[in-house]
NULO-921770 format. One record per residue (C-alpha): residue in one letter; x, y, z. Coordinates in nm, 4 decimals, padded with zeros to 6 digits, always signed. Each point is the difference from the previous one (the first is absolute). Layout:
N
(kevo 'a' (X Y Z)),
...
//
This chain:
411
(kevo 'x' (+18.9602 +10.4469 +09.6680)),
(kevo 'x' (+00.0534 -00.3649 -00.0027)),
(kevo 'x' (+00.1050 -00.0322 +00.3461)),
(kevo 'x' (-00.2693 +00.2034 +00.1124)),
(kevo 'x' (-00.2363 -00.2525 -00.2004)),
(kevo 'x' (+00.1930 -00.2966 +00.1560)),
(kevo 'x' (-00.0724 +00.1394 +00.3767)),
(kevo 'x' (-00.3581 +00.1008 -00.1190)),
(kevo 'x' (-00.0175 -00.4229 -00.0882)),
(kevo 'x' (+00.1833 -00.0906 +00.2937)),
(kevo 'x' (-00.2656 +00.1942 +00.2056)),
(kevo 'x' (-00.2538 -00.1510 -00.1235)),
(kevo 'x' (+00.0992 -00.3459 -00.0284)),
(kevo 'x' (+00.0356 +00.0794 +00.3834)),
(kevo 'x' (-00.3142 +00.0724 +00.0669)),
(kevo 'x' (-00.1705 -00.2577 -00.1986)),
(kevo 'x' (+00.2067 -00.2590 +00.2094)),
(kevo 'x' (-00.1096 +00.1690 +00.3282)),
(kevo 'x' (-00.3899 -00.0514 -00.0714)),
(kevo 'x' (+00.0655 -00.3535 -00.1652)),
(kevo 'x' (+00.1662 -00.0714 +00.3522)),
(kevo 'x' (-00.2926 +00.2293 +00.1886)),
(kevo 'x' (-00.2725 -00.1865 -00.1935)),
(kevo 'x' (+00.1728 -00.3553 -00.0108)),
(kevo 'x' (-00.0965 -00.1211 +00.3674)),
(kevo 'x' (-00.3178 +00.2275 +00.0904)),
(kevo 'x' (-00.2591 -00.1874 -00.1436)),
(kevo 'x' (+00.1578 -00.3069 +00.1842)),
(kevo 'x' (-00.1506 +00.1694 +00.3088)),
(kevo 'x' (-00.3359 -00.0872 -00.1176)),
(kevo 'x' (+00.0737 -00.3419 +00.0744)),
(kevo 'x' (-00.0179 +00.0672 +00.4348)),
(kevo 'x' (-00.3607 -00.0349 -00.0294)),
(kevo 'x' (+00.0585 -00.3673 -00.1088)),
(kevo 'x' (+00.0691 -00.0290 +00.4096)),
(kevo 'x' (-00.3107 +00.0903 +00.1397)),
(kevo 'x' (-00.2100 -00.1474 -00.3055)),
(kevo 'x' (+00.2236 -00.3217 +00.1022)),
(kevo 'x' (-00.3204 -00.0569 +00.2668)),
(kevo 'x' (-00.2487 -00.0400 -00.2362)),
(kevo 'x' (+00.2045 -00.2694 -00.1431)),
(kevo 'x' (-00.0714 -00.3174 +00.2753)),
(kevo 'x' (-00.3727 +00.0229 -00.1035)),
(kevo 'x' (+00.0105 -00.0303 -00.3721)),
(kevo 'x' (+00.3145 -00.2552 +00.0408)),
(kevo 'x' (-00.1989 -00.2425 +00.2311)),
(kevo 'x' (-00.3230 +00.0321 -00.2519)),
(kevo 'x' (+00.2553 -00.1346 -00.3314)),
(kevo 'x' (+00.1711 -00.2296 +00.1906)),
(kevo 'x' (-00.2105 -00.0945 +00.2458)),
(kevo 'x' (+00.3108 +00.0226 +00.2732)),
(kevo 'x' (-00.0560 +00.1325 +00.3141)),
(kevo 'x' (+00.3356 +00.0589 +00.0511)),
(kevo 'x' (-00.0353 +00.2935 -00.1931)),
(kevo 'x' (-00.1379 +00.2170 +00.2488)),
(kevo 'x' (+00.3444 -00.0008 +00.1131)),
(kevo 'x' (+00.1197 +00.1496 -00.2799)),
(kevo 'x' (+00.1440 +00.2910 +00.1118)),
(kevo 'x' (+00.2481 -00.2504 +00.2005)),
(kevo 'x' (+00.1677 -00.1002 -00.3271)),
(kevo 'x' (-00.0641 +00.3654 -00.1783)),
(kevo 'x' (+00.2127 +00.2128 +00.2284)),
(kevo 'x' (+00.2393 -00.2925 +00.1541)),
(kevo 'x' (+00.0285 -00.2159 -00.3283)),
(kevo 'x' (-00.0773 +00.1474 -00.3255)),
(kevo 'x' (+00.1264 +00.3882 +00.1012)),
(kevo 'x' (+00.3322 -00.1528 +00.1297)),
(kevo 'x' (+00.0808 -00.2569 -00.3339)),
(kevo 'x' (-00.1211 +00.3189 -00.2320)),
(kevo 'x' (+00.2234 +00.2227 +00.2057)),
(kevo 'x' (+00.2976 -00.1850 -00.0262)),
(kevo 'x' (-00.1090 -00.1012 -00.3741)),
(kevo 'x' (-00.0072 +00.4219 -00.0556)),
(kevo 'x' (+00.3389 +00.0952 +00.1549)),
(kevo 'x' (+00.0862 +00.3038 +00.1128)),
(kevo 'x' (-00.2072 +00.3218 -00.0733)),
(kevo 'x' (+00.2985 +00.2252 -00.1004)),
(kevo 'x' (-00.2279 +00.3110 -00.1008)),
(kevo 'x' (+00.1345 +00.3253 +00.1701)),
(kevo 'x' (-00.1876 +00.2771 -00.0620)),
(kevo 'x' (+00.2412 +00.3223 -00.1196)),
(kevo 'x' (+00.0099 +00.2687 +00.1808)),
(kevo 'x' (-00.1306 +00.2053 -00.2970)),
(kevo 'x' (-00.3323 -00.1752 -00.0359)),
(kevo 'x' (-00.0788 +00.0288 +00.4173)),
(kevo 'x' (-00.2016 +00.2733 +00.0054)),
(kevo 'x' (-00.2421 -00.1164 -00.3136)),
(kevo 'x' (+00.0094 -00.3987 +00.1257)),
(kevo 'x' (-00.0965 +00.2090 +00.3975)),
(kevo 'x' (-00.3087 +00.1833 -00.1779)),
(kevo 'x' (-00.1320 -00.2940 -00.2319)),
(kevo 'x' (-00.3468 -00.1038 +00.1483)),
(kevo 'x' (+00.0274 -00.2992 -00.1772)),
(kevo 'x' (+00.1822 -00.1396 +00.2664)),
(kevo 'x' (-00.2228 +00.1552 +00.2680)),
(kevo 'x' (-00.2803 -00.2002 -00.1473)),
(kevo 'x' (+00.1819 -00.3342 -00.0044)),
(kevo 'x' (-00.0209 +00.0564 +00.4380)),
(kevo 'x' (-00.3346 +00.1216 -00.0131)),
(kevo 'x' (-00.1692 -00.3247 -00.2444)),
(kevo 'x' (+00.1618 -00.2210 +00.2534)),
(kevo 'x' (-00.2598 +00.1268 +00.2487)),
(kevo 'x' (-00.3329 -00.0652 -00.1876)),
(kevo 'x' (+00.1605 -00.3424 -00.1675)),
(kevo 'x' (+00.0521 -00.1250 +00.3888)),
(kevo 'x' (-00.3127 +00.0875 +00.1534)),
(kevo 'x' (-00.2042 -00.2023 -00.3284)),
(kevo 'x' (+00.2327 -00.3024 +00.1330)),
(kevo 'x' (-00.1007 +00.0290 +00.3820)),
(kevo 'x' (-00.3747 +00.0277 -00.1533)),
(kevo 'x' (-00.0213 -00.3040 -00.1653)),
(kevo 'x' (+00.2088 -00.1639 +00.2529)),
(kevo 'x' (-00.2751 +00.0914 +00.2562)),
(kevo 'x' (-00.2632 -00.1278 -00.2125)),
(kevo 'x' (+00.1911 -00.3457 -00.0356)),
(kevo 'x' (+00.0462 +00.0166 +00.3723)),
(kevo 'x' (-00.3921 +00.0414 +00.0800)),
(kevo 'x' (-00.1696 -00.2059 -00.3016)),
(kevo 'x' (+00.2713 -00.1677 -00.1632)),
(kevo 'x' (+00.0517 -00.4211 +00.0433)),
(kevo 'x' (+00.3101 +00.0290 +00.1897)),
(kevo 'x' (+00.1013 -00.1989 +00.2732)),
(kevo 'x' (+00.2228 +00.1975 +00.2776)),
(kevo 'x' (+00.3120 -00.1194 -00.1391)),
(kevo 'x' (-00.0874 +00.1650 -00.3279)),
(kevo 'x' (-00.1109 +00.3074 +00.1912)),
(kevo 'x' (+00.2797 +00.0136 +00.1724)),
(kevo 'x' (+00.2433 -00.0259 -00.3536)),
(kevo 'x' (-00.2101 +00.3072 -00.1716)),
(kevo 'x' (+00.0490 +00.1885 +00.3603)),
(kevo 'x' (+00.3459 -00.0151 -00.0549)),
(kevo 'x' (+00.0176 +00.0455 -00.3798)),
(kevo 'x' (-00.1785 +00.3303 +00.0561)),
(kevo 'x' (+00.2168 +00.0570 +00.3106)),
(kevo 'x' (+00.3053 -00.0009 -00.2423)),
(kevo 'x' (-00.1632 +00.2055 -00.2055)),
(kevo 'x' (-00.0897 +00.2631 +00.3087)),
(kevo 'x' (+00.3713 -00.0377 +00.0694)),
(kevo 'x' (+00.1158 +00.1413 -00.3337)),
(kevo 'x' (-00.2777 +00.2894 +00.0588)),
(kevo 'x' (+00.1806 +00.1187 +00.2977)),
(kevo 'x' (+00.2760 +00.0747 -00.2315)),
(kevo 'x' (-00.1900 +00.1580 -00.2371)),
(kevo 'x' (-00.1087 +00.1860 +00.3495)),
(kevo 'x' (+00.3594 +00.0874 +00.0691)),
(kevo 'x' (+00.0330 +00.1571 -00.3524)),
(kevo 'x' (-00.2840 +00.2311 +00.0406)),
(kevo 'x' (+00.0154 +00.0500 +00.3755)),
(kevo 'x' (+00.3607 +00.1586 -00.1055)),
(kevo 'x' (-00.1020 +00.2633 -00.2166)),
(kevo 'x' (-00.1638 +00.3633 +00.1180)),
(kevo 'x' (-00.2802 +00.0110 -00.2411)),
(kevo 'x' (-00.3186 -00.0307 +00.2705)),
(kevo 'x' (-00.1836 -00.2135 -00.2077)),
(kevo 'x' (+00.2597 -00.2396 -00.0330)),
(kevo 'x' (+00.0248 -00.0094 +00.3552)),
(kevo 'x' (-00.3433 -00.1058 +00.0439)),
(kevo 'x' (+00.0222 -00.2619 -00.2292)),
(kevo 'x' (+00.2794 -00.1559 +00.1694)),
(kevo 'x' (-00.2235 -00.0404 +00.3112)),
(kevo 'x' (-00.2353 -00.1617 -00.2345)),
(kevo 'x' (+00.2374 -00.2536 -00.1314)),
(kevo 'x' (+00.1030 -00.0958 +00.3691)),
(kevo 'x' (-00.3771 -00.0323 +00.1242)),
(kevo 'x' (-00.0221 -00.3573 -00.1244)),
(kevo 'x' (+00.3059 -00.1134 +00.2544)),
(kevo 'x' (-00.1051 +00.2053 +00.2838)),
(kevo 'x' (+00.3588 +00.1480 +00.0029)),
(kevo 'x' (-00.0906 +00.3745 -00.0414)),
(kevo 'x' (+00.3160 +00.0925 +00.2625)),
(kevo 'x' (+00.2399 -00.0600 -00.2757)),
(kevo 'x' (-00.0921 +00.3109 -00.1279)),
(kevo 'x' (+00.1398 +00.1483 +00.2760)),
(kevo 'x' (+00.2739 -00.1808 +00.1506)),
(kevo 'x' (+00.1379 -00.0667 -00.3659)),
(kevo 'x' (+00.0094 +00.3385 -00.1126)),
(kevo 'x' (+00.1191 +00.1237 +00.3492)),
(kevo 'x' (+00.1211 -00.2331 +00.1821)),
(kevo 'x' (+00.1545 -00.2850 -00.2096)),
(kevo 'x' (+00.2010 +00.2582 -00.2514)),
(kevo 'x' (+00.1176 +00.2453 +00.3182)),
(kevo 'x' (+00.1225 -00.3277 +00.1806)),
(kevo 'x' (+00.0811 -00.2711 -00.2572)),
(kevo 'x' (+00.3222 -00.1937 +00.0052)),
(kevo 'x' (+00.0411 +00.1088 +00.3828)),
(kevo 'x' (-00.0664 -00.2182 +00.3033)),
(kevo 'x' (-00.2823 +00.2033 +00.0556)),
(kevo 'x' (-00.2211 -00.0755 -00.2614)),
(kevo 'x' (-00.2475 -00.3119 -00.0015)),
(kevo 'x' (+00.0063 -00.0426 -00.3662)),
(kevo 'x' (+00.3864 -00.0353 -00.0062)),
(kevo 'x' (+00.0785 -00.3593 -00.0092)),
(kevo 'x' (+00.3711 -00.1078 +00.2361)),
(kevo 'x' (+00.2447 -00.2445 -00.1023)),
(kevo 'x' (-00.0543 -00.3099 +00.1587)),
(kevo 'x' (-00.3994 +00.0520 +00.0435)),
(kevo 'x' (-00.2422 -00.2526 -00.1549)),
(kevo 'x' (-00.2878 +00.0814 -00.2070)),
(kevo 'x' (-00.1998 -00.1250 +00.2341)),
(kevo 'x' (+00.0838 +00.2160 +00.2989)),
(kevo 'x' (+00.0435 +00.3490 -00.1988)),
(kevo 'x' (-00.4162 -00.0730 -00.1229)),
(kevo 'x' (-00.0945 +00.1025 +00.3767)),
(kevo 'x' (+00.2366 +00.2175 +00.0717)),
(kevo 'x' (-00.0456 +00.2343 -00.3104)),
(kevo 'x' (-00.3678 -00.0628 -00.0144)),
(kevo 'x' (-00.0627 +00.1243 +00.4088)),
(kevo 'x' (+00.2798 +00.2180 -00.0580)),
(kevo 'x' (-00.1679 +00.1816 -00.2685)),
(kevo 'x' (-00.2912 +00.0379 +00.1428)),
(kevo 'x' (+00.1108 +00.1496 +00.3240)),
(kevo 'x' (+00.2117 +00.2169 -00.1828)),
(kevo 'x' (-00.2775 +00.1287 -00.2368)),
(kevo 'x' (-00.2307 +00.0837 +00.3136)),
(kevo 'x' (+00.2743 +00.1531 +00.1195)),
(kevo 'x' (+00.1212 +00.2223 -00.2705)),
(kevo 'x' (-00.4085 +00.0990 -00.1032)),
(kevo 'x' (-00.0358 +00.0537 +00.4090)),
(kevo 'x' (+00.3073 +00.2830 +00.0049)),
(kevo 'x' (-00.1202 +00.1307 -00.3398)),
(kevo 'x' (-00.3334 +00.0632 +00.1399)),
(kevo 'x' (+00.1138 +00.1724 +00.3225)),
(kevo 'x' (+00.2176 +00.2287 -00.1519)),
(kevo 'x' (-00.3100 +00.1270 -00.2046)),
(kevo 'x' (-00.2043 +00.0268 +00.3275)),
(kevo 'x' (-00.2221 -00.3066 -00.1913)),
(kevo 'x' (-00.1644 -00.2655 +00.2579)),
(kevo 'x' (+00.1528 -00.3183 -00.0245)),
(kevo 'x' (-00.3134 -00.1762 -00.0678)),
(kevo 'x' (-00.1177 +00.3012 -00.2549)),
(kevo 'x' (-00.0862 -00.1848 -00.3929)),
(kevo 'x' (+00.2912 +00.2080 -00.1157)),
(kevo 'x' (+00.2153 -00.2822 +00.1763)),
(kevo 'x' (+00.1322 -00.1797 -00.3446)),
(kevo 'x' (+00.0042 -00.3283 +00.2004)),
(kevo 'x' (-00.3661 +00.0575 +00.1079)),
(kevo 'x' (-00.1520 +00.0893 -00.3046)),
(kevo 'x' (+00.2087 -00.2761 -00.2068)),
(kevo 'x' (-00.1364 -00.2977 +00.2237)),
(kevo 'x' (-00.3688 +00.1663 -00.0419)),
(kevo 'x' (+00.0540 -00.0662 -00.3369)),
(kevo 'x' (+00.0854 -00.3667 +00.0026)),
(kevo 'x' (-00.2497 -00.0287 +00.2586)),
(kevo 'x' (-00.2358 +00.1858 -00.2158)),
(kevo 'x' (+00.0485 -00.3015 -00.3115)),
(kevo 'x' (+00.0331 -00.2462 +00.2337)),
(kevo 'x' (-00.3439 +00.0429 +00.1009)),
(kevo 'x' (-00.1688 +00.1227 -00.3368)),
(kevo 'x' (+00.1403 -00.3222 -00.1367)),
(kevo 'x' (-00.1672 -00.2301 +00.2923)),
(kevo 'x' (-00.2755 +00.1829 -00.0346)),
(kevo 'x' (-00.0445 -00.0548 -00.3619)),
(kevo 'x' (+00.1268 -00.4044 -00.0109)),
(kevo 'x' (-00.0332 -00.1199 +00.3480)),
(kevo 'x' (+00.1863 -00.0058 +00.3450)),
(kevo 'x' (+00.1547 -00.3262 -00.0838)),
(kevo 'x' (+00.2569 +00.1744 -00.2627)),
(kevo 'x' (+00.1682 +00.1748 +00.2860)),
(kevo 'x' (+00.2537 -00.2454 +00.1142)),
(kevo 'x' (+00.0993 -00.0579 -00.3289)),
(kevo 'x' (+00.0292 +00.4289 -00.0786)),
(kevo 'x' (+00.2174 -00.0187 +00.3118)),
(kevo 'x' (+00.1982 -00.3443 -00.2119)),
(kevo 'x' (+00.1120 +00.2745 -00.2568)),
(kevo 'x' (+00.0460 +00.3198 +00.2177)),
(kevo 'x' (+00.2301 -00.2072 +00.2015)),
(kevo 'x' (+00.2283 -00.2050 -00.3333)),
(kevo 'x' (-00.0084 +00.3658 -00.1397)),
(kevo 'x' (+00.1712 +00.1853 +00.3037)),
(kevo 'x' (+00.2333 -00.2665 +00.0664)),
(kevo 'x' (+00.0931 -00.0212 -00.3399)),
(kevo 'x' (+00.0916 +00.3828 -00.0163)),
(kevo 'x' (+00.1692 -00.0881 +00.3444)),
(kevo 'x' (+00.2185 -00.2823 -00.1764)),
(kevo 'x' (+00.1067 +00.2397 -00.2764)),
(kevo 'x' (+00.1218 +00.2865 +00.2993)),
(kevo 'x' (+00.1790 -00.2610 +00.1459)),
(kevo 'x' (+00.2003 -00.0453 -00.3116)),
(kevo 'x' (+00.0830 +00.3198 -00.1012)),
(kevo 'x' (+00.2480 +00.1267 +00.2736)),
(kevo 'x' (+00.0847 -00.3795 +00.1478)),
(kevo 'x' (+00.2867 +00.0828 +00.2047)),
(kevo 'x' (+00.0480 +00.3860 -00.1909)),
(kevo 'x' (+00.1438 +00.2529 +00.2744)),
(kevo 'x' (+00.0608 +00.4018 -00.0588)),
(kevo 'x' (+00.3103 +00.1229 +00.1389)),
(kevo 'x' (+00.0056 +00.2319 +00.2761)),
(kevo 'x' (+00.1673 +00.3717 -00.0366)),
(kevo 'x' (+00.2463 +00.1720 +00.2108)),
(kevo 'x' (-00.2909 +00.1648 +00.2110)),
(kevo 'x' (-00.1193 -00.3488 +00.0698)),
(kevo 'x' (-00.3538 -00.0333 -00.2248)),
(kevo 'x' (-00.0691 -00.1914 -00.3001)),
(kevo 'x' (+00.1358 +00.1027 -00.3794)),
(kevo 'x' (-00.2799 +00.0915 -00.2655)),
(kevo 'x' (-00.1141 -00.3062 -00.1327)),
(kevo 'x' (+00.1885 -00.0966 -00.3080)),
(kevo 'x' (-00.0253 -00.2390 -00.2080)),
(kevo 'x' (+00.2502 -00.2714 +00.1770)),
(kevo 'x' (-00.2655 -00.0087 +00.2633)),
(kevo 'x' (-00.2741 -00.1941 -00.2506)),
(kevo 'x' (-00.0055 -00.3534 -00.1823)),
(kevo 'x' (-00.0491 +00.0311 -00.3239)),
(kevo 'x' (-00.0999 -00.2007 -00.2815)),
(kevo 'x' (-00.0486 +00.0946 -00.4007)),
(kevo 'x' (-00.2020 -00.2950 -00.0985)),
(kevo 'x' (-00.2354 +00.0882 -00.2686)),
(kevo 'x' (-00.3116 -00.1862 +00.0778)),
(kevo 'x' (-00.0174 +00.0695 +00.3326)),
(kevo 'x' (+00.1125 +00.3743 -00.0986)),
(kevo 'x' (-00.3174 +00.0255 -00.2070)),
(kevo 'x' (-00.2477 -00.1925 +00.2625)),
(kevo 'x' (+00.1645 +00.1602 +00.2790)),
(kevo 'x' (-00.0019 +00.3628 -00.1159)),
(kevo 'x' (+00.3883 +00.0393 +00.0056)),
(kevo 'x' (-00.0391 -00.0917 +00.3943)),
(kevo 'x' (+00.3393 -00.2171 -00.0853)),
(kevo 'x' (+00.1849 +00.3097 -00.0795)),
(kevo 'x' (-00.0400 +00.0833 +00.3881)),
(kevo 'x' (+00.3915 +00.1662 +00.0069)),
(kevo 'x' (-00.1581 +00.2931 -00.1633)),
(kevo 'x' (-00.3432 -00.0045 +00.1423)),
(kevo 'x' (+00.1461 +00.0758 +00.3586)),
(kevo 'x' (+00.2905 +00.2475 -00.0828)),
(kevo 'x' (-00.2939 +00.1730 -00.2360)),
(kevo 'x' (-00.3299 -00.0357 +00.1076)),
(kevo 'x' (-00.1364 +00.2602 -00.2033)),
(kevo 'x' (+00.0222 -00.1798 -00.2998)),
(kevo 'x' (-00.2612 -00.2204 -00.2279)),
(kevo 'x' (+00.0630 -00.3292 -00.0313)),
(kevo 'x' (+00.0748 +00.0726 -00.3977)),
(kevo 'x' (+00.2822 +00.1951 +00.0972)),
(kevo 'x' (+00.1704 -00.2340 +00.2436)),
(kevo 'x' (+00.3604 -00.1006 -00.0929)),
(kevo 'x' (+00.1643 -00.3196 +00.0624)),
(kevo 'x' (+00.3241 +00.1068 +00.1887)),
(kevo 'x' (+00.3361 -00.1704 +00.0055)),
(kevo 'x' (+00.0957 +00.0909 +00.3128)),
(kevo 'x' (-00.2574 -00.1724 +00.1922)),
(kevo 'x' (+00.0205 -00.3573 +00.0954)),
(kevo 'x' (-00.1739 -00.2233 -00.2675)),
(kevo 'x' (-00.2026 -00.3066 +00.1040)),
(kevo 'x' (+00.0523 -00.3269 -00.2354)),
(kevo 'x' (-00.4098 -00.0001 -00.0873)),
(kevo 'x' (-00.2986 +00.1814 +00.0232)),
(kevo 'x' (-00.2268 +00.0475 +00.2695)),
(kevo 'x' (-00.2368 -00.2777 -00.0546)),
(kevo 'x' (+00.3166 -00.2326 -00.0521)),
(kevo 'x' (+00.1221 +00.1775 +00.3401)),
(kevo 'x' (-00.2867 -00.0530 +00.2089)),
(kevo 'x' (-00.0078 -00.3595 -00.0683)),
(kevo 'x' (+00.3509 -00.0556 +00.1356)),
(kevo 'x' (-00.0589 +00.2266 +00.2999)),
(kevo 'x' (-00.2657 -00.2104 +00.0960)),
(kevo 'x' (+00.2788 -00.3158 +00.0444)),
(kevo 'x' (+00.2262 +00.2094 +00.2685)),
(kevo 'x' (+00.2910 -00.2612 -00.0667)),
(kevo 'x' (-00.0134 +00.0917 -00.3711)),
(kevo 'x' (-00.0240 +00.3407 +00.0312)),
(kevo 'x' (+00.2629 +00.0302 +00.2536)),
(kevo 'x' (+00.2503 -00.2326 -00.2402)),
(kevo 'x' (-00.0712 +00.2602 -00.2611)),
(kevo 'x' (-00.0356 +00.3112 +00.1490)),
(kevo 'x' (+00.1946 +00.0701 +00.3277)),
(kevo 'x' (+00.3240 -00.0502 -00.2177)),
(kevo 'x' (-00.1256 +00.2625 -00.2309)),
(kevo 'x' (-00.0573 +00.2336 +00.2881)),
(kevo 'x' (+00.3490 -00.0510 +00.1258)),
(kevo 'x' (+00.1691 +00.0611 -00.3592)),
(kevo 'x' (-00.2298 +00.3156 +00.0220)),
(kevo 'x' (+00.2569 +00.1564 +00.2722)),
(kevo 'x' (+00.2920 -00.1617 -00.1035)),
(kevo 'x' (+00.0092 -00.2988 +00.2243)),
(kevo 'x' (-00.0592 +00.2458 +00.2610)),
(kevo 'x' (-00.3481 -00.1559 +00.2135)),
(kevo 'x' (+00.0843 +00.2571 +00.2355)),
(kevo 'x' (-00.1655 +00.2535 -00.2592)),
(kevo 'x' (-00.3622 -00.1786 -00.0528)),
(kevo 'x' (-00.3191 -00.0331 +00.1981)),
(kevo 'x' (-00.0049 -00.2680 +00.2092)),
(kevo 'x' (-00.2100 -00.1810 +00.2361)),
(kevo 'x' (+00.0910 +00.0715 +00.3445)),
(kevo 'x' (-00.0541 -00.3434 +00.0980)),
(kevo 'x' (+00.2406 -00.0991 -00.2448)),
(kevo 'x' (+00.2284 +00.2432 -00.0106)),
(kevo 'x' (+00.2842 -00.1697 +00.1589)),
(kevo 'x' (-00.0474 -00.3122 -00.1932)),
(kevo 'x' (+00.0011 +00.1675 -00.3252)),
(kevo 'x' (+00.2673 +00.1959 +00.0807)),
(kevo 'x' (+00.2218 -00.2746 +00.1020)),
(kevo 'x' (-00.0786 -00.2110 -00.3104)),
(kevo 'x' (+00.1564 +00.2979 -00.2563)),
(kevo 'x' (+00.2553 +00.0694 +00.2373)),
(kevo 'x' (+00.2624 -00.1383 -00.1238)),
(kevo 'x' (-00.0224 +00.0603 -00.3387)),
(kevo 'x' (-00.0255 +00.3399 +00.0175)),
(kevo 'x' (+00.2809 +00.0136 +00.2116)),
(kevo 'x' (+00.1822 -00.2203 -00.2502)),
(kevo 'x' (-00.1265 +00.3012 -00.2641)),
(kevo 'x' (+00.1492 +00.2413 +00.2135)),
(kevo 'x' (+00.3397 -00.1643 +00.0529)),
(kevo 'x' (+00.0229 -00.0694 -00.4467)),
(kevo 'x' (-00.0752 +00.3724 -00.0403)),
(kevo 'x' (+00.2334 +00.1193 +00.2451)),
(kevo 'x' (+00.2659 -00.1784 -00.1558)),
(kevo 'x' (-00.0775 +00.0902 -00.3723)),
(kevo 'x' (+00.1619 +00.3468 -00.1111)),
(kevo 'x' (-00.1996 +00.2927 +00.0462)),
(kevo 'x' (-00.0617 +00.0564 -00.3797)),
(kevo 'x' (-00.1547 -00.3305 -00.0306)),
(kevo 'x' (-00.2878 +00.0503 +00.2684)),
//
């Protein structure tokens, strides 16, 4: 009797510790909707202090203060058990967290209209809140990428929604089928290569991406017998929408807001272009004996298990496990030890890619320890190919030469 009272305790002590550890970080994810709210700051920050540097606020929030209070937080640590999957997968709570981002944006754009068409600004000050809310627009194609993911149709919609402010409604489609069928391959534009800058992967994955989407919605109509040009085209009815806000909004507060909504659609895309570009820098998926690309696993993804930008970010840093399973809620996202870690989170990241000398310092060694000293093994930059590989060369071979000579039970 008193072991079966013991296991009884046991038990429960069990599962009292699995919904402290459940409950412990959701209400953290509340605290997402501090990035979108973070564009109604520069207004009320210039009005107390009477700087107008302020309207460049979101500047310092996502490449000053996110970085110090990321590296201030640590790591995130929090793996979700297997056992509480299935409950953490069903919780709405965490549904709504994606879907407040929405509403909590578009007041931000709203008032930043209205201080574009009747506010005191000068252009430089225009141009600051442009590119706070760009930042902002930025963050809301990842909220896009959370719900464009999931099969609910109403979820689906209201990822098109979140992208209309960017003008970047093909990332619903080349993401979902493009990007994720081709990523960490040659082929695909949002695949950064070893050895290319910043700079020259923003074109390339931003023309890339579109061509591809058009592509991919084209053969998905024709296979349905659908006209190209039909409104059931994704791309088509995803740019009527932006189009659609665009001009409700100069309707509403004037023509002369427009170059500044194009400011922010422009910061926002680039910014979700900067982030691709560092999550499979130099990543490459092995090839089987029939000659085509393994599954995607998660040795194919950066990843990085910083809590701030976990929580802002919707688990986006815990990519690894987003690719090799797609299907899953960003609650439910593990951090995986068997894909490559980067030192910092993504805002920390995106600051050093955007110094190609840094980043290369810091990163293309990383890649290399990735395959074992092997360069052979990553994606590079044609251009640079030979360059690259005659710079690791020699070490690997030096590698190869130590473990050939070591005994076989110490390799």
């Amino acid at each position: 009797m008193s072991g079966d009272a013991v296991t009884a305790e046991e038990q429960e002590a069990c599962i009292e510790h699995a919904a402290k550890r459940r409950s412990g970080k959701r209400p953290l994810w509340l605290l997402g909707l501090l990035a979108p709210a973070s564009a109604l700051l520069p207004s009320q920050l210039v009005l107390w202090t009477g700087m107008p540097i302020f309207w460049w606020s979101g500047v310092m929030v996502f490449f000053v203060i996110i970085p110090l209070v990321d590296y201030l937080a640590g790591e995130d640590g929090d793996n979700p058990a297997d056992s509480d999957l299935e409950e953490m997968q069903d919780d709405r709570f965490y549904r709504w967290c994606t879907y407040l981002f929405l509403p909590v944006q578009f007041i931000a754009l709203l008032v930043a209209c209205w201080m574009w068409a009747f506010g005191t600004l000068t252009v430089v000050d225009k141009v600051g809140l442009a590119v706070t809310v760009g930042l902002v627009a930025g963050t809301g194609i990842n909220a896009a990428h959370e719900l464009g993911h999931r099969i609910e149709e109403h979820e689906r919609w209201l990822a098109k929604v979140a992208l209309a402010p960017t003008f970047y409604g093909h990332f619903f489609v080349e993401h979902n089928r493009g990007h994720h069928a081709r990523v960490a391959t040659p082929a695909d534009p949002a695949s950064a290569r070893l050895g290319e800058s910043l700079w020259s992967f923003l074109p390339r994955s931003v023309v890339g991406g579109l061509r591809s989407a058009w592509k991919l919605e084209h053969e998905r109509l024709d296979r349905r017998g659908v006209h190209r040009w039909s409104i059931r085209n994704n791309l088509l009815h995803s740019w009527l929408m932006s189009s659609a806000l665009f001009a409700a909004l100069a309707l509403v507060f004037g023509p002369e807001i427009l170059p500044y909504l194009a400011v922010q659609a422009v910061v926002g895309f680039l910014l979700l272009e900067a982030v691709n570009y560092v999550e499979h820098y130099g990543l490459l998926r092995e090839k089987n004996n029939r000659g085509r690309y393994v599954r995607c696993s998660p040795r194919h993804s950066w990843n990085s298990d910083r809590l701030c930008t976990n929580i802002f970010l919707y688990h986006l840093q815990r990519h690894s496990d987003h690719h090799a399973n797609p299907g899953k809620r960003y609650q439910t996202l593990r951090s995986c030890d068997e894909a490559p870690q980067l030192p910092a989170g993504y805002a920390t990241m995106v600051l050093l890619a955007a110094v190609p000398p840094l980043w290369r310092r810091l990163m293309d060694s990383k890649v290399v320890a990735h395959y074992d000293g092997d360069v052979t093994r990553a994606n590079i930059l044609p251009r640079k190919r030979a360059a690259i590989e005659d710079k690791y060369a020699s070490a690997f071979a030096g590698r190869g030469q130590v473990a050939r000579a070591l005994p076989a039970s110490t390799r």
